[in-house]
SEROTI-726996 format. One record per residue (C-alpha): residue in one letter; z, y, x. Coordinates in steps of 0.1 Angstrom, whole numbers, padded with zeros to 4 digits, always signed. Each point is the difference from the previous one (the first is absolute). Example, Ala and Ser with C-alpha at 12.3 -4.5 7.8 and 13.67 -1.06 7.14 Angstrom:
<atoms>
A+0078-0045+0123;S-0007+0034+0014;
</atoms>
This chain:
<atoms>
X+0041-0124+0394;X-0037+0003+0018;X-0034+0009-0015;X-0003-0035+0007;X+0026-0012-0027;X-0014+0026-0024;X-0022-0025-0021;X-0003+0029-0034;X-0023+0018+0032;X-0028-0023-0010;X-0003+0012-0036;X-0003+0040+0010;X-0036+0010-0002;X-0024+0008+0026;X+0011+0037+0002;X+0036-0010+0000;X+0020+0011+0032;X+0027-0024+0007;X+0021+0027+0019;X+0000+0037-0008;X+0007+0014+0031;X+0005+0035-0009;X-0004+0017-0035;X-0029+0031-0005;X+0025+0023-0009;X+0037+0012+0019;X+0020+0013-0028;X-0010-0003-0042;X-0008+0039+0002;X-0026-0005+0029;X-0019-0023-0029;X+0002+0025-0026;X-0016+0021+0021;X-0023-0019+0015;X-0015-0016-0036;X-0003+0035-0011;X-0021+0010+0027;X-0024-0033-0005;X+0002+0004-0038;X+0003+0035-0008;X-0016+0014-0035;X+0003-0039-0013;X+0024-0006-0031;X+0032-0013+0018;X+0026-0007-0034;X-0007-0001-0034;X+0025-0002-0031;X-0012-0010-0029;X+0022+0004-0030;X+0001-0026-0027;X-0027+0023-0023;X-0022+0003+0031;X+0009+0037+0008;X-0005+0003+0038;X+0007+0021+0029;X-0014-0003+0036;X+0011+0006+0034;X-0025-0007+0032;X+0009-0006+0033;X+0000+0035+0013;X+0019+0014-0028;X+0029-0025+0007;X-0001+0006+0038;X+0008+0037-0007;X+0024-0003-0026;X+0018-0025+0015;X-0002+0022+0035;X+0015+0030-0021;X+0029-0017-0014;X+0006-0012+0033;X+0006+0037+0013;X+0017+0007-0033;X+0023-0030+0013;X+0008+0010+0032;X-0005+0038+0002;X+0016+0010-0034;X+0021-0028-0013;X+0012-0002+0037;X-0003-0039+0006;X-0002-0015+0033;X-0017-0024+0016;X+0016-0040-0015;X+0018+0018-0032;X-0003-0018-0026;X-0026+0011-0031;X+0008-0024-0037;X-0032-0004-0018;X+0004-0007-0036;X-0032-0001-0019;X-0021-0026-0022;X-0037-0003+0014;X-0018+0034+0000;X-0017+0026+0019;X+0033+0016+0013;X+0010-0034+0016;X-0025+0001+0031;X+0000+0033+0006;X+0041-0004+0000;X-0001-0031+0020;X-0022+0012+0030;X+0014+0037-0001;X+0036-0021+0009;X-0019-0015+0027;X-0017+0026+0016;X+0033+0019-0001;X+0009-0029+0023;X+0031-0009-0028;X+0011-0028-0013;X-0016-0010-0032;X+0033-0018-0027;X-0023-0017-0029;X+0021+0002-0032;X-0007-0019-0034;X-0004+0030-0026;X+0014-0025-0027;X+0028+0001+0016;X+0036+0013-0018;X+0017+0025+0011;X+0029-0023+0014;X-0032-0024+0020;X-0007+0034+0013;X+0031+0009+0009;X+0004-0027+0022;X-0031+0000+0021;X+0005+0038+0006;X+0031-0006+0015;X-0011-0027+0023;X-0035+0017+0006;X+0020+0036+0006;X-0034+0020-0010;X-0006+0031+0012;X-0024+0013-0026;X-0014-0023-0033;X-0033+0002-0016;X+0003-0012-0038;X-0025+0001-0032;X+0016+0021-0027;X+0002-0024-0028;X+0028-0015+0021;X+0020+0030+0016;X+0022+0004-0030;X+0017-0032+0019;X+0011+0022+0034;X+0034+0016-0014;X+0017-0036+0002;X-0023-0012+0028;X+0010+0026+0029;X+0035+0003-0007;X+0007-0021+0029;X-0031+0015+0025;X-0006+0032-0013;X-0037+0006+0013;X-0006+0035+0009;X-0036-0003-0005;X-0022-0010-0034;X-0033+0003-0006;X-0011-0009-0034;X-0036-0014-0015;X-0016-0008-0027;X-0020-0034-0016;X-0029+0019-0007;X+0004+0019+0034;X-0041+0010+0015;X-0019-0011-0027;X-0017+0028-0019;X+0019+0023-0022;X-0017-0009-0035;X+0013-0037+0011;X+0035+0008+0015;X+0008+0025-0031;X-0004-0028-0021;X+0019-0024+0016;X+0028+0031+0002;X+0000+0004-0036;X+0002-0041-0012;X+0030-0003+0026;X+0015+0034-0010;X-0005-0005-0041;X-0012-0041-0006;X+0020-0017+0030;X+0030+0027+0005;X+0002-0010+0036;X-0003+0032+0014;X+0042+0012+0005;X+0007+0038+0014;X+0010-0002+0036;X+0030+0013+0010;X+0001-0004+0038;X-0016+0021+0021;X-0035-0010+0011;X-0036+0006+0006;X-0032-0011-0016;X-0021-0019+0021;X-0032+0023-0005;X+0022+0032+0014;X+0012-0021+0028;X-0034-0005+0009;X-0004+0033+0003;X+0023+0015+0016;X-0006-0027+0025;X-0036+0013+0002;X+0009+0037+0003;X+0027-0011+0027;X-0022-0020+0019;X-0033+0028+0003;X+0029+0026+0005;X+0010-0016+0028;X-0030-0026+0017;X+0018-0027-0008;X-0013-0034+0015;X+0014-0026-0025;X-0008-0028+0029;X+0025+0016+0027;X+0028-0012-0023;X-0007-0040+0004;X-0005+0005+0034;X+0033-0011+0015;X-0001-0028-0027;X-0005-0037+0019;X-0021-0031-0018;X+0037-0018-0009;X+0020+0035-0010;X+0008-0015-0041;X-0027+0019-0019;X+0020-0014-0037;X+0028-0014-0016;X-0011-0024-0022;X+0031-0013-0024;X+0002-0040-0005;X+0017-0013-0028;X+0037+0001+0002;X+0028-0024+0001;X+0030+0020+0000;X-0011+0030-0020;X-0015+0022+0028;X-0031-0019+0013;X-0013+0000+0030;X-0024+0027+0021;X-0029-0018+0016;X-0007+0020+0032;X-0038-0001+0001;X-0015+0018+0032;X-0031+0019+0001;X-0018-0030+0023;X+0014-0022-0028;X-0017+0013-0031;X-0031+0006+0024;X-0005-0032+0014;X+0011-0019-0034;X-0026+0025-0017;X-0024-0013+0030;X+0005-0041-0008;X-0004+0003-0036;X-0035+0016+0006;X-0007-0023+0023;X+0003-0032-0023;X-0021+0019-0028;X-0035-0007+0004;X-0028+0017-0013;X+0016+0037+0000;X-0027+0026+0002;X+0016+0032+0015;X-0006+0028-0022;X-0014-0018-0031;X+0030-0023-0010;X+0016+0013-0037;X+0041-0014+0001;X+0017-0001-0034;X+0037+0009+0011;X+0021-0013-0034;X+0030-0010+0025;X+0021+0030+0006;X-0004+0015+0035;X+0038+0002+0006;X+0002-0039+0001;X-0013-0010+0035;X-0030-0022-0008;X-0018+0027-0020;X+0017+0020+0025;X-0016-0013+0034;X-0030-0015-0014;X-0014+0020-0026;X+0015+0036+0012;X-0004-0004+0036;X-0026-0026+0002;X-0027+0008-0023;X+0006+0040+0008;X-0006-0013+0037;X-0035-0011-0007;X-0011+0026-0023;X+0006-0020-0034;X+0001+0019-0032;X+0034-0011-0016;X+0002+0004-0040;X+0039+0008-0005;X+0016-0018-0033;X+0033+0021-0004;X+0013-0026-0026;X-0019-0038-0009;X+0024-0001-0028;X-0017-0011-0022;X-0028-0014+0012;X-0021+0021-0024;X+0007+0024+0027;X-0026-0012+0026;X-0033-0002-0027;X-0013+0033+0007;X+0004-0005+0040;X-0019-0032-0001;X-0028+0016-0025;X-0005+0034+0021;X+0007-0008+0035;X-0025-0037+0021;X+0032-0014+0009;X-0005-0020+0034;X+0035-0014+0009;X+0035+0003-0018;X+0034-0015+0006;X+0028-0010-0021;X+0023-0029-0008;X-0002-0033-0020;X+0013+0020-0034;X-0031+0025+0002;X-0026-0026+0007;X+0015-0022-0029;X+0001+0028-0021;X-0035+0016+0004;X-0016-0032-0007;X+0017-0002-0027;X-0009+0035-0015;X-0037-0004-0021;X-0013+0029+0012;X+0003-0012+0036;X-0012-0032-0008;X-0030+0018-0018;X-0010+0023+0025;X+0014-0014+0038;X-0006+0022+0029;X-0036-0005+0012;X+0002+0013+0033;X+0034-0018+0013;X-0002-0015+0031;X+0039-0016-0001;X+0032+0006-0010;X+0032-0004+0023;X+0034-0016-0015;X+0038+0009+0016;X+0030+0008-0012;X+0007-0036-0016;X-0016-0029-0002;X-0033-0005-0012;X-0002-0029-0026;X-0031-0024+0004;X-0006+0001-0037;X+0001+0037+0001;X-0027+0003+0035;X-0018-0024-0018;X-0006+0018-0029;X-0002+0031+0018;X-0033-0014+0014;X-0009-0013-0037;X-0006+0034-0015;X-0008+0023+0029;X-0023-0025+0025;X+0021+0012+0031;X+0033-0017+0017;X+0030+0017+0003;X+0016-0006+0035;X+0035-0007+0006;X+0022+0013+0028;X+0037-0001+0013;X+0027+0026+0013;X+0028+0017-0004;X+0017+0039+0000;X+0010-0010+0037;X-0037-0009+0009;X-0016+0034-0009;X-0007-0024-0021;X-0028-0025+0007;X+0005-0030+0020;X-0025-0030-0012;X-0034+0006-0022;X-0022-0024-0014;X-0039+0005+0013;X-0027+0009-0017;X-0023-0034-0011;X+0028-0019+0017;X+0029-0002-0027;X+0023-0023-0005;X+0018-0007-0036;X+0040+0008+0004;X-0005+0011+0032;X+0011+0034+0019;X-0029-0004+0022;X+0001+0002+0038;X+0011+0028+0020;X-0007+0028+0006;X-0015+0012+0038;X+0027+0004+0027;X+0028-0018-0022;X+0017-0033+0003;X+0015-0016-0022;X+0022-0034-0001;X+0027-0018-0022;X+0028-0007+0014;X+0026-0027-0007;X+0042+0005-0002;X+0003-0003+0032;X-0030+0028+0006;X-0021-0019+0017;X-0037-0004-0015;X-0007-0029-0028;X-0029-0025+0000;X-0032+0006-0013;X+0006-0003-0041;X+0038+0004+0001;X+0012+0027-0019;X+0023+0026+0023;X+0009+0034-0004;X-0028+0021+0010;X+0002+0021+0027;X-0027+0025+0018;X-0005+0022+0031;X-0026+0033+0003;X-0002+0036+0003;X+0002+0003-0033;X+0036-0010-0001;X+0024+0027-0010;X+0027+0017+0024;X+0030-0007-0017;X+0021+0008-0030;X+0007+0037-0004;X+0037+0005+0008;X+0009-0039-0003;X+0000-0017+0036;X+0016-0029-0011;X-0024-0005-0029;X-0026+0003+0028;X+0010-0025+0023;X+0004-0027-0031;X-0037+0002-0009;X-0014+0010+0040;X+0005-0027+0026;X-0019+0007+0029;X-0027+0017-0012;X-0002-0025-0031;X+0000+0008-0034;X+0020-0023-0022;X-0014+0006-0034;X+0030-0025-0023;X-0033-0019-0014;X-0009-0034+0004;X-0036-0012+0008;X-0022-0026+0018;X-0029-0001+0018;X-0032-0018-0004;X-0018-0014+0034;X-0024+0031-0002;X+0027+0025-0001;X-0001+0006-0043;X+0033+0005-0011;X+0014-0004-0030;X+0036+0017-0016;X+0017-0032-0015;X+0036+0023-0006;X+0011+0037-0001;X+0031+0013+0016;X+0029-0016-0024;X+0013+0028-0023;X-0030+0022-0001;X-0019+0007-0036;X-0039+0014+0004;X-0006+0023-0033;X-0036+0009+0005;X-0001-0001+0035;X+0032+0017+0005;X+0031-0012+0015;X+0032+0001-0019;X+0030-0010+0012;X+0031-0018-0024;X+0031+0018+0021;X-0011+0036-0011;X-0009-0013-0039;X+0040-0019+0003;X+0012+0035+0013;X-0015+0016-0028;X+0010-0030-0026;X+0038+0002+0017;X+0002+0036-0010;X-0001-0006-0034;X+0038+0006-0022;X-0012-0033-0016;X-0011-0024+0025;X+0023-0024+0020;X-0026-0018+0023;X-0035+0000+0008;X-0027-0021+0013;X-0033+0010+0006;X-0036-0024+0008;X-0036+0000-0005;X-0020-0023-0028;X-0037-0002-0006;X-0013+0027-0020;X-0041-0006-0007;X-0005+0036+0001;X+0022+0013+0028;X+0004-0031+0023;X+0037+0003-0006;X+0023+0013-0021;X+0036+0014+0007;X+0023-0023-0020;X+0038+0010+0000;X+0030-0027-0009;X+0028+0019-0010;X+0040-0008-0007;X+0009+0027-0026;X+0038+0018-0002;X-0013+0007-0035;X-0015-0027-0020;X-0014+0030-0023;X-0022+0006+0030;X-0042-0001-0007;X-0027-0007+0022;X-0016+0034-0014;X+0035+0011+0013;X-0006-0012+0037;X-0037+0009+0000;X+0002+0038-0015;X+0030+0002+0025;X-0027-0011+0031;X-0023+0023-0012;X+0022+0026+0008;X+0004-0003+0036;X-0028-0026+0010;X-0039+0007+0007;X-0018-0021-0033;X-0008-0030+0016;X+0030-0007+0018;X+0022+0004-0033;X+0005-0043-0019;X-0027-0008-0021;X+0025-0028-0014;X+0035-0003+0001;X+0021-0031-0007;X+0037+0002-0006;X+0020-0028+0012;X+0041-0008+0000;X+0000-0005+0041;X-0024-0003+0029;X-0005-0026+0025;X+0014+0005+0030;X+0007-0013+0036;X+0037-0010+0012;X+0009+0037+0014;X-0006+0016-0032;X-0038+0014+0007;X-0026-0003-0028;X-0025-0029+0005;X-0039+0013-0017;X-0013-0026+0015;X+0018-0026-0023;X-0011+0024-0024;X-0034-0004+0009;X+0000-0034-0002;X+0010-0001-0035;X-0030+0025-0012;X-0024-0026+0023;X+0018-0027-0021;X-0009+0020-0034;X-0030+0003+0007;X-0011-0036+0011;X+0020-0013-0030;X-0017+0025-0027;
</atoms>
């Protein structure tokens, strides 16, 4: 495919490269570094708790904590360059400085959901193989169970309420401690994050230690993180994204976003940084061109982001279809919408028309869909600034094709829905540990992506189905296999079946069908059971029992009969 055949080119603005040749920066720490020299004393990350109490962190101060922990890494804990560092933290101050001390280390950064269970844990450990895990307190009481099968030798341990001011981060101590009781003595040996710091800093003026000579040996396409897809078989998959990936990914998105002001933009971050949107775009991106990023550690509920709105000129935010639905339904959004909001970005799930449009209604700004995956780094197609198109994607991004293919995998005709496939520098390496997962989804440099779209004669394209089995909670993938493993575990339950339906305030909702041993059996039964060894939203938010399930002539269950019936429901009610 030529420039020439590359009609979405047309839409990009003036200022729009077409190719990006080469990226600004050669590995992710070489950008920390570099924004902290352009941006210095300016605030850098923000979190704002749900009463307003703050805590700030500029530039500098995150360059040399995060260049301390990096010693601490290497020099004391003993890591080497490509170990493997977990992070698992909600967003808050210790999350960057975490982050880009694992990169300047020149390690490789594992991004692990803190709502995780001990068993979800337990399983990306052992695939990841960690070397040393940084985890927020109110969670640790989880690691007895989780590192029974990778024992990691190294743990550092945070805290919600970690840099803000000590009036502030008492507080919060005493309502988790006494109010929440989510605060559970730690058995395991470990470190606090603020004495890792310094020892890292006594270590490093001990010794003149240059925190750049250890990513020196470390190329553009040496895997900077593991990000973890959903899973189909229990353990999911590793994304292997490379330094040049996240860099020039970081690099496309900013491109696309017109109007930016370098040093003046405000970003609310509600998305947590350990999923890769919020990941690449708000913590890489927007720390890249000296934005100051206002860290939600929970949106739940969405009481929680009032204060940030009221104290902080919010500029540009991102989020997924639930959070704009929702904040235009709260009244004191609708009341007092941000003023100084330029636009709002949308990924994660699909963005419902009636939702953008209302979105517009109340705060006088779009909100811009875009398209990509884990395996992307993660954006892939973004819809332009004054040139949107209702349930549309967008176009591409610079320096990325993108076709749909037919059976046969040759492209379709203009309009004709095929299973959307795309080519860049953005695309990931491979799957960590799972060649022939790898070479299913990468032919030839293409990424095969399992959903179904069309284009438009301008190059707008437009999702018309995901991949078959998948179920999007909130912008997060959940898979049916691990929820039937889970369900198939149970003394009580014979079979299992597991699908997506519509939920108005999730997008979809996990629905289980279920063939009991014991007709006694409850769907409070199966539910408090999930809760126990599934992450909240992946656990059935309604369960129907049945005598038998539908199934093909070799024995295997059949959801998408099952699917067809709920369609049939619901066109029928």
């Amino acid at each position: 495919m030529s420039l020439e055949d590359r009609p979405w080119t047309a839409f990009y603005g003036p200022s729009v490269r077409k190719e990006i040749t080469s990226t600004h920066y050669r590995t992710i720490g070489d950008l920390i570094g570099a924004a902290a020299h352009l941006y210095g004393r300016k605030p850098a990350f923000t979190a704002c708790l749900p009463n307003g109490m703050n805590g700030t962190l500029t530039f500098d101060q995150v360059d040399e904590m995060s260049d301390a922990l990096a010693v601490y890494l290497r020099e004391i804990a003993g890591l080497e360059r490509g170990d493997r560092v977990a992070l698992q933290m909600p967003n808050g101050l210790s999350f960057p400085i975490a982050a880009f001390a694992v990169f300047k280390a020149g390690c490789i950064l594992v991004n692990v959901n803190p709502l995780y269970t001990s068993e979800e844990m337990a399983k990306q450990f052992e695939d990841a193989e960690p070397n040393a895990l940084i985890i927020v307190d109110m969670f640790a009481d989880k690691l007895p169970g989780a590192i029974k099968g990778h024992p990691i030798p190294n743990i550092i341990v945070t805290q919600v309420a970690e840099f803000l001011p000590a009036m502030p981060r008492g507080i919060v101590r005493l309502v988790q401690k006494y109010w929440d009781k989510t605060l559970h003595p730690i058995d395991l040996p470990h470190i606090r994050l603020p004495e890792a710091l310094a020892a890292g800093r006594a270590k490093r003026a001990a010794q003149s230690i240059a925190v750049e000579e250890y990513r020196t040996d470390i190329a553009p396409d040496d895997t900077a993180c593991l990000q973890y897809t959903g899973g189909t078989t229990g353990v999911s998959k590793a994304a292997m994204l490379s330094h040049a990936n996240l860099i020039m990914n970081m690099e496309q998105t900013m491109e696309m976003i017109s109007g930016v002001e370098k040093g003046k933009e405000v970003a609310l971050t509600a998305l947590p940084m350990y999923h890769i949107f919020a990941f690449t775009v708000n913590l890489l991106g927007f720390y890249s061109l000296g934005a100051r990023s206002i860290l939600i550690p929970n949106p739940r509920p969405l009481s929680n982001l009032k204060r940030a709105f009221e104290n902080y000129k919010i500029t540009w935010m991102s989020g997924v279809n639930t959070l704009f639905n929702g904040l235009t339904n709260e009244i004191w959004f609708q009341d007092t919408p941000p003023k100084h909001l330029k636009f709002a970005s949308a990924g994660g799930m699909a963005l419902q028309s009636s939702v953008a449009e209302r979105w517009e209604e109340v705060t006088g700004k779009p909100v811009l869909e875009g398209y990509g995956l884990t395996e992307s780094s993660p954006v892939l197609t973004f819809n332009p600034l004054g040139k949107t198109r209702a349930n549309s994607i967008g176009i591409p991004v610079p320096s990325t094709l993108v076709r749909c293919l037919g059976e046969d995998g040759t492209p379709v005709g203009l309009g004709e829905p095929g299973e959307l496939a795309a080519k860049g520098p953005q695309i990931m390496r491979g799957y960590w540990k799972k060649p022939d997962e790898t070479a299913k989804t990468l032919r030839d440099g293409w990424l095969l992506t399992g959903d179904i779209a069309t284009m438009d004669k301008d190059g707008y394209f437009r999702i018309v189905d995901r991949k078959k089995d998948m179920v999007l909670v909130s912008g997060f993938n959940v898979y049916p296999n691990e929820i039937e493993d889970c369900l198939a575990r149970h003394p009580g339950v014979m079979e299992a079946a597991v699908i997506g339906v519509p939920d108005g305030a999730s997008g979809e909702a996990v629905k289980a069908f279920v063939v009991p041993h014991d007709t006694a059996l409850t769907e409070a039964d199966i539910r408090a059971y999930c809760k126990q060894h599934l992450t909240n939203y992946k656990v059935p938010k309604t369960v129907e029992f049945r005598d038998d399930l539908p199934k093909s002539n070799v024995g295997k269950i059949l959801r998408k009969d099952l699917r067809a019936e709920e369609i049939a429901k619901r066109d029928a009610a």
